[in-house]
N, C-alpha and C positions, 0 to 999 in steps of 0.2 A: 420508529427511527426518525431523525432527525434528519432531514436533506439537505447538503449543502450545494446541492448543483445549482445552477446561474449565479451563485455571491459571488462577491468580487476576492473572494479567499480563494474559487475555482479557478478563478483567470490571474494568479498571480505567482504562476509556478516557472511559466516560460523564462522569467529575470532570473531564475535561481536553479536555472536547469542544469546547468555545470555544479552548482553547490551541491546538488541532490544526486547527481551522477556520482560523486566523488565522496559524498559522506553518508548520505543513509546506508541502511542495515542491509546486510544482506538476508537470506534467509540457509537454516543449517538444511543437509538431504534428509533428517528426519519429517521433515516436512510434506517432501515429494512422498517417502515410506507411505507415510498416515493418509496423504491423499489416495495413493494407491490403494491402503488398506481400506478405507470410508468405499471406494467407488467399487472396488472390486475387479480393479484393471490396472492393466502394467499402462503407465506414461507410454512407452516406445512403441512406437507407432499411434500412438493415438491424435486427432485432430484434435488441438484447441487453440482458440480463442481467447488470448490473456487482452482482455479489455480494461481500460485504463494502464495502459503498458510502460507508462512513463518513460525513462530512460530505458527501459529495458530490463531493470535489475531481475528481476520473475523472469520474464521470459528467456533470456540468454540460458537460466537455469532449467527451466521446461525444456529446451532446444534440448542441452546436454542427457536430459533423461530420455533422449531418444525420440521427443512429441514430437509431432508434426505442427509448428504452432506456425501461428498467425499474429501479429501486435494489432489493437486498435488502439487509437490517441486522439483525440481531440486538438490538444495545447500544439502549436506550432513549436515552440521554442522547447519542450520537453521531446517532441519528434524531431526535431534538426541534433539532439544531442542521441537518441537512438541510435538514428541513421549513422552516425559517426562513428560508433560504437559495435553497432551489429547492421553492415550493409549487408548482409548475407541471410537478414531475418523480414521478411515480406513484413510490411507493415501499409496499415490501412488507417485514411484519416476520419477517423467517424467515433462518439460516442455508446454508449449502452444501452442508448435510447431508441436507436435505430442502428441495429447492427446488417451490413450491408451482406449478409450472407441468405443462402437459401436454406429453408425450413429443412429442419434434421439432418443438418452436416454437420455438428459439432459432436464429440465427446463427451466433451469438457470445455465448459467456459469460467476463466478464471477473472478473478479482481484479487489482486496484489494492492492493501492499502491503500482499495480504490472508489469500493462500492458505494460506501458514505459519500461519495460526491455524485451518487445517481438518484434519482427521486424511483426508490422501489417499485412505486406500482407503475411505471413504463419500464423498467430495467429488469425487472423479474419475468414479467410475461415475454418479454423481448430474447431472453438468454432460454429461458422455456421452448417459444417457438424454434428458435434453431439446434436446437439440441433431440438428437433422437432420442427415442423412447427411454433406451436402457444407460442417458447422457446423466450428464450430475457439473450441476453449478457449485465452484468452491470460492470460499471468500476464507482470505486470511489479513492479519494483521499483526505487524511486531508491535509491542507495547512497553515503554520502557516499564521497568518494575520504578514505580512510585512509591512504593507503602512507607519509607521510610529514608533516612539519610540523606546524603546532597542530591537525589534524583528526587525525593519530597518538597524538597524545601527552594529547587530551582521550578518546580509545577508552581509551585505559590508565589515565585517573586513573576512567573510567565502571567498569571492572573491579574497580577497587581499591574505588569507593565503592557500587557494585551489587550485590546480593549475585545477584540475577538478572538480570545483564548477559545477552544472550543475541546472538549475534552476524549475518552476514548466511549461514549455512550454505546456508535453504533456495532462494537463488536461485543457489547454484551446486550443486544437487543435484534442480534443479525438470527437467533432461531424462531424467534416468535414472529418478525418478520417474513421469515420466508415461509414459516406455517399457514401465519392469517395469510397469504398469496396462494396458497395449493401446495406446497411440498413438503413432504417429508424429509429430517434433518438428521444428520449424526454431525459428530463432534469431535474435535482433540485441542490438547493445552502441550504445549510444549514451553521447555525451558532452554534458554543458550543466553550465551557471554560474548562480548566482543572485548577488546582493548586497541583501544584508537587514542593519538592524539587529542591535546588541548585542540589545536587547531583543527582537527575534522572534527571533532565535538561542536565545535564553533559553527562550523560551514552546516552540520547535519542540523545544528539550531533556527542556522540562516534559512534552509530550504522548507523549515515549516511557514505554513501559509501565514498565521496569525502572527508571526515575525516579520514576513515579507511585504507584509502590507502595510507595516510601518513606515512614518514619515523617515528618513534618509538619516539625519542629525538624530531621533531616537533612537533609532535602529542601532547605529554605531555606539550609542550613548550604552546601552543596554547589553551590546557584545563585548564590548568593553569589561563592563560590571562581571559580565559572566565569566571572563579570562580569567577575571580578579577571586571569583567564587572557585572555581575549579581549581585552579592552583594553590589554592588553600585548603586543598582534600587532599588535592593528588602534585605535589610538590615537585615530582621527577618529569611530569608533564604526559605519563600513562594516565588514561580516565578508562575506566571498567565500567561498561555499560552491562547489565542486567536485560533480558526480556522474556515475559511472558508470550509464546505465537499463539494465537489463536484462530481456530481453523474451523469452520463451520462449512457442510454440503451438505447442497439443498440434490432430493430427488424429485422426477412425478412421482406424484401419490400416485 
């Protein structure tokens, strides 16, 4: 797996905190199910640790299934928009690297769309230590469905106009990671739909990192273009996003 923790793609979510709040994906309750079913425990009541919490999207939805969760965040300007959002959800400012808890208090440690920004071999052993014996580390990610049509053909104009385009590797590389580390892994694929505006299509564009880090004048030059692309699908100004989730938990062996 590929690490993108320290790049300047990590530190450049705070400008687009509000864009990421308002347009990324949620996640469906099939989701919470499959966690559930992989771990072999009901959410409600359980301790976790949703690390990389970002706005909160994951965890407001851990809350609701009952957990007893906790945020960790790094990014200042992605935790000024949590707090805004969920004053009612503890939140902690620290990474995956050194999680500020005590050995075997957790359940469940999760990354929502996050884990690719932690360098595995401190983040694995790290989520291992504070997780009791019969705990399980979960990583998921929504991934638009690319294979084909305007969600293909807008990946290829991101390539062309990104210079660090960076693609979906680490969650088809998250079981053999967490194997070669010590753990044993199960799995689930799920499928869901969203329909959102031109405009949160746009903002959900803005809040990827390899967008964000664009100079200002491209940036715009480029969201621009893509106004121009979508509306040329979806004429009524509905866009029908497609995603593959995938969901990977790791156990101790």
């Amino acid at each position: 797996m590929t690490s993108l923790h320290g790049s300047d793609l990590s530190s450049s979510f705070g400008a687009v905190a509000a864009d990421y709040q308002a347009a990324r994906p949620s996640y469906p309750q099939a989701l919470f199910d499959a966690i559930e079913e992989l771990t072999g425990r009901p959410l409600k009541g359980a301790r976790v640790l949703d690390v990389g919490a970002g706005t909160g999207i994951s965890t407001r939805l851990l809350r609701d299934r009952g957990a007893d969760v906790v945020a960790v965040e790094p990014t200042p300007g992605m935790a000024a928009q949590f707090r805004a959002n969920s004053p009612d959800i503890p939140l902690v400012s620290a990474d995956g690297h050194a999680l500020p808890f005590p050995d075997g208090s957790a359940d469940l440690v999760s990354y929502a769309q996050a884990f690719h920004w932690t360098t595995p071999e401190q983040s694995v052993p790290e989520a291992r230590r504070v997780l009791r014996p019969d705990g399980a580390l979960a990583l998921w990610w929504n991934i638009k469905d690319r294979s084909r049509g305007w969600p293909l053909e807008q990946r290829q104009r991101m390539i062309a106009a990104c210079p660090q385009y960076h693609g979906d590797s680490a969650t088809y590389t998250a079981v053999p990671t967490l194997e070669r580390l010590g753990m044993r892994t199960g799995q689930a694929l799920l499928h869901w739909s969203r329909s959102i505006s031109v405009d949160t299509a746009l903002a959900d564009l803005l809040s990827r990192s390899y967008v964000a880090v664009l100079d200002p004048a491209r940036r715009a030059e480029l969201l621009a273009a893509e106004r121009e692309a979508l509306l040329a699908v979806f004429p009524d100004g509905v866009v029908v996003d497609d995603f593959n989730l995938h969901l990977t938990v790791g156990f101790n062996a």
